[in-house]
N, C-alpha and C positions, 0 to 999 in steps of 0.2 A: 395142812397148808392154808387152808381157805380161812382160817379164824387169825394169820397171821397178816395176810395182805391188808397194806392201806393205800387210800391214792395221796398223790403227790401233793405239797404243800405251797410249793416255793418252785423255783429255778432250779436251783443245786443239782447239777449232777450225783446223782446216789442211787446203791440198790437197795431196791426193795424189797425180796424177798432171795434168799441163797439156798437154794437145794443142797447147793455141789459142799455144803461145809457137813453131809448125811445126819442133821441134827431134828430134819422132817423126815421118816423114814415114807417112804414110795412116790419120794419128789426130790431124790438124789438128784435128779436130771436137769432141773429146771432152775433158772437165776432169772431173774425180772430187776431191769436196770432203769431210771426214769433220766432220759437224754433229753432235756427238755426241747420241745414239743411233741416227743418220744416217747411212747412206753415199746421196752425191744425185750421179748422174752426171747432166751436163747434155751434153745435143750438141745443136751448130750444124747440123748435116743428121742425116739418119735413121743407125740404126746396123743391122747387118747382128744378123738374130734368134741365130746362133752366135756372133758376139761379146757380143753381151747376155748372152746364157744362160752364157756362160763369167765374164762380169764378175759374176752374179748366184753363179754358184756359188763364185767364190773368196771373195768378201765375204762369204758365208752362211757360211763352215767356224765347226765348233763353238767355236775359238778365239777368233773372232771380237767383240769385244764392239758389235757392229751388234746393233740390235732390226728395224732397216727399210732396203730397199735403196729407193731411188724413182729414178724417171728425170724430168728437164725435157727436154721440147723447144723447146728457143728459136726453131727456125726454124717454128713454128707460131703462130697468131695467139693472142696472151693467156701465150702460154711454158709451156702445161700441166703441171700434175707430174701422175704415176702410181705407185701404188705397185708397184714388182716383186714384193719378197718382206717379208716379216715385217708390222709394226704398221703402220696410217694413223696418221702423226703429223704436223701440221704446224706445231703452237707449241713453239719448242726456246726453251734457255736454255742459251747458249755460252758457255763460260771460253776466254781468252786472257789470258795471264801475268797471272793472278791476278784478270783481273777480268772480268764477268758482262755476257752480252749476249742478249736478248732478238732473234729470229730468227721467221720465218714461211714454210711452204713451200705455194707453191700461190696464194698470194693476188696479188702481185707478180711482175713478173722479179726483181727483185734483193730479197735475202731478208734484208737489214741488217747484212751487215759484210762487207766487201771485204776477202777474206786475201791479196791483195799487199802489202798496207800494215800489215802485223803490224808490220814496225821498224820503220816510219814512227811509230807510235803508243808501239813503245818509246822511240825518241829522244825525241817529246814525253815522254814520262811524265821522263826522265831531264834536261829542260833546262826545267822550268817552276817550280820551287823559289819562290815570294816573287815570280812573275810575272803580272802582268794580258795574258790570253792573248785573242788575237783567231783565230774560227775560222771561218772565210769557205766556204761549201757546206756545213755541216754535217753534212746528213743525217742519223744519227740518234746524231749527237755521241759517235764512237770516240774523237777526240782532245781531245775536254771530259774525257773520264770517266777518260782518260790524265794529263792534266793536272791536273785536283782529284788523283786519284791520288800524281800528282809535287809536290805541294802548292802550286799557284797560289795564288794570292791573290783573282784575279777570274776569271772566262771570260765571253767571249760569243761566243755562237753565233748562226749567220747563216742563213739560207736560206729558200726560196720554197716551201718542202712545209712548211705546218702539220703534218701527218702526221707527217713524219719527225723534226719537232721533237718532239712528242708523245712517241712512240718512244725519243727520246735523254732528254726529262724519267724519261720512266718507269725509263731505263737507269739513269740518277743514281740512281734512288730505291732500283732493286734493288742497287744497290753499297754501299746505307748513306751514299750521300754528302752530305754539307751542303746543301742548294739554296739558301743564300741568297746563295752567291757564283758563281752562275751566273745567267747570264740568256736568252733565248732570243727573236730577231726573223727572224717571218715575216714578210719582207718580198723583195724584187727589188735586190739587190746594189747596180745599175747605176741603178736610183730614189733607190737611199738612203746615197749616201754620206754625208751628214748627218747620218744617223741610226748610223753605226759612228765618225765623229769626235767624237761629243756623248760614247761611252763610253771613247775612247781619253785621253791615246795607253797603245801597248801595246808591251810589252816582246817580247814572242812573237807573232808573225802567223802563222797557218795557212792558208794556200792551195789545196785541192784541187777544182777546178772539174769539172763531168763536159766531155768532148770535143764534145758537142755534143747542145746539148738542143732543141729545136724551139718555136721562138720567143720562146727567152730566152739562150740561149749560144749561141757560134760561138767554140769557145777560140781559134782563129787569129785571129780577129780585135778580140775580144774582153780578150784574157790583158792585151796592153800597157795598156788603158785601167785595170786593175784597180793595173799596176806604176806606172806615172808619177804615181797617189796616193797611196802608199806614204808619200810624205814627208808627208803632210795625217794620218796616224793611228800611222804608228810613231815611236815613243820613239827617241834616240839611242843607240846601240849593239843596237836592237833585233835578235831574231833572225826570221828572213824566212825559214819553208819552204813550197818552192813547190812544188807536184806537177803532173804533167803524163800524163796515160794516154791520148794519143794514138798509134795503131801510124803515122800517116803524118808526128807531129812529133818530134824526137829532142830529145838534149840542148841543141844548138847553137841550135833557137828559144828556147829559156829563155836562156841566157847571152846571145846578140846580143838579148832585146827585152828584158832587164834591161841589157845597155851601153847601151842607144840611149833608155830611157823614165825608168832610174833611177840612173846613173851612181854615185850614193851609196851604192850596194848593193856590198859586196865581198865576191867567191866563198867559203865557209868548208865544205863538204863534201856529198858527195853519198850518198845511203842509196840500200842495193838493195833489190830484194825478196829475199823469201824462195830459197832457193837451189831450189828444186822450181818454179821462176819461169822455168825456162827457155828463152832466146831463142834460137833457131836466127842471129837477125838481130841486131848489137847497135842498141837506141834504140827497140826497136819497142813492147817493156814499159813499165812501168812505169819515170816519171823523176821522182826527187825532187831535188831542190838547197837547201841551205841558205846565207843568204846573212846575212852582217852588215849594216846601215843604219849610216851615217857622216850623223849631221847636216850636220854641218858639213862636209863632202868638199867 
């Protein structure tokens, strides 16, 4: 592990080092993120007190542009953070290519922007030009604020956390962006398709569903009912990206439950993550696909 770390260059939110992709074997555990003024190690079990104090003091050198190193422990109840070294900060405001994301540490597990999906967010920003973009899981709307960005014409954003819709309104606002060509439904996906067809159809569909939420997702089982409506809200020629961050699904449940629910859909390219993304195993990361919709197929 220790011959991989470097310190941070820039701003950008990005990780710096990935355990959890088991490609460093006896640091499965450990992901180190740079939130700038941040360095936030998170481990999945406990970390030995000489590897902390070595991760604290490489991050600390004077070159460093870290204010605060903290630790999360995920395998504890509520995902505590700590601060190791320097300032207690928990409200950050993160740049990624160019645009501004509001972050929280300590309040939540997941702190509002998932850096696997940096190119995911750039493809949108780069294919939604003059497009009514539909974004399905939103969360706190990375690929609305990509999109207005790439100049849409409309968005909607979807999701069952008012919170995190909140979150993504406020993102808009810190970016300077238009809001009146955004819209935002708290609502339950699988209650309301009526309520995503009344704003369609849409030229651009975003897909990012979590792996499994408790008592509202089961993406196994759940993913196909989301694709075989596909044709009920996208536009013909629409573009279709689907994402997938299950470690037990790979690529091939995306491709056979789009042959089998949407046959209209044709394969047009897949986005990695970030190359510091790395899988010892290939399928087990991060899967994006993008897909064309043939009305008429």
């Amino acid at each position: 592990m220790l011959e991989h770390l470097s310190l941070p260059i820039d701003n950008d939110a990005k990780r710096l080092f990935h355990g959890r992709g088991h490609a460093y074997p006896g640091f499965e555990h450990i992901c180190i993120d740079w939130f700038s003024p941040v360095i936030l190690i998170t481990a999945y079990k406990a970390i030995s007190a000489d590897l902390l104090n070595y991760l604290v003091e490489f991050f600390s050198q004077p070159q460093t542009p870290a204010k605060s190193i903290q630790l999360q422990q995920r395998y504890l109840a509520q995902a505590p953070v700590t601060v190791l070294w320097g300032d207690e900060i928990s409200e950050l405001e993160l740049t990624e290519s160019g645009l501004k994301y509001q972050a929280t540490l300590g309040r939540t597990q997941n702190h509002g922007l998932f850096l696997d999906m940096a190119l995911g967010r750039d493809w949108v920003r780069a294919h939604s030009k003059n497009k009514s973009v539909l974004n399905l899981f939103a969360y706190t709307c990375g690929f609305s604020m990509a999109a207005h960005a790439g100049g849409a014409r409309k968005i909607v954003n979807l999701d069952m956390s008012k919170a995190a819709l909140r979150r993504g309104r406020e993102n808009h606002l810190l970016n300077q962006q238009d809001p009146s060509i955004v819209q935002f439904e708290a609502v339950d996906l699988f209650k309301s398709f009526g309520r995503v067809r009344k704003h369609g159809p849409y030229d651009l569909v975003i897909c990012d569903p979590p792996a499994f939420q408790k008592g509202s997702v089961n993406i196994e089982r759940d993913y196909k009912k989301i694709i075989r409506r596909l044709p009920e809200f996208a536009a013909d020629q629409a573009l279709v990206m689907l994402c997938l961050n299950s470690p037990d699904l790979d690529d091939s449940f995306l491709t056979e439950t789009v042959a089998e629910y949407c046959p209209q859909c044709e394969f047009v390219e897949q986005i990695k993550a970030p190359l510091v993304f790395k899988e010892a195993v290939s399928g087990k990361g991060l899967k994006i696909q993008v897909y064309k919709f043939n009305a008429v197929k």
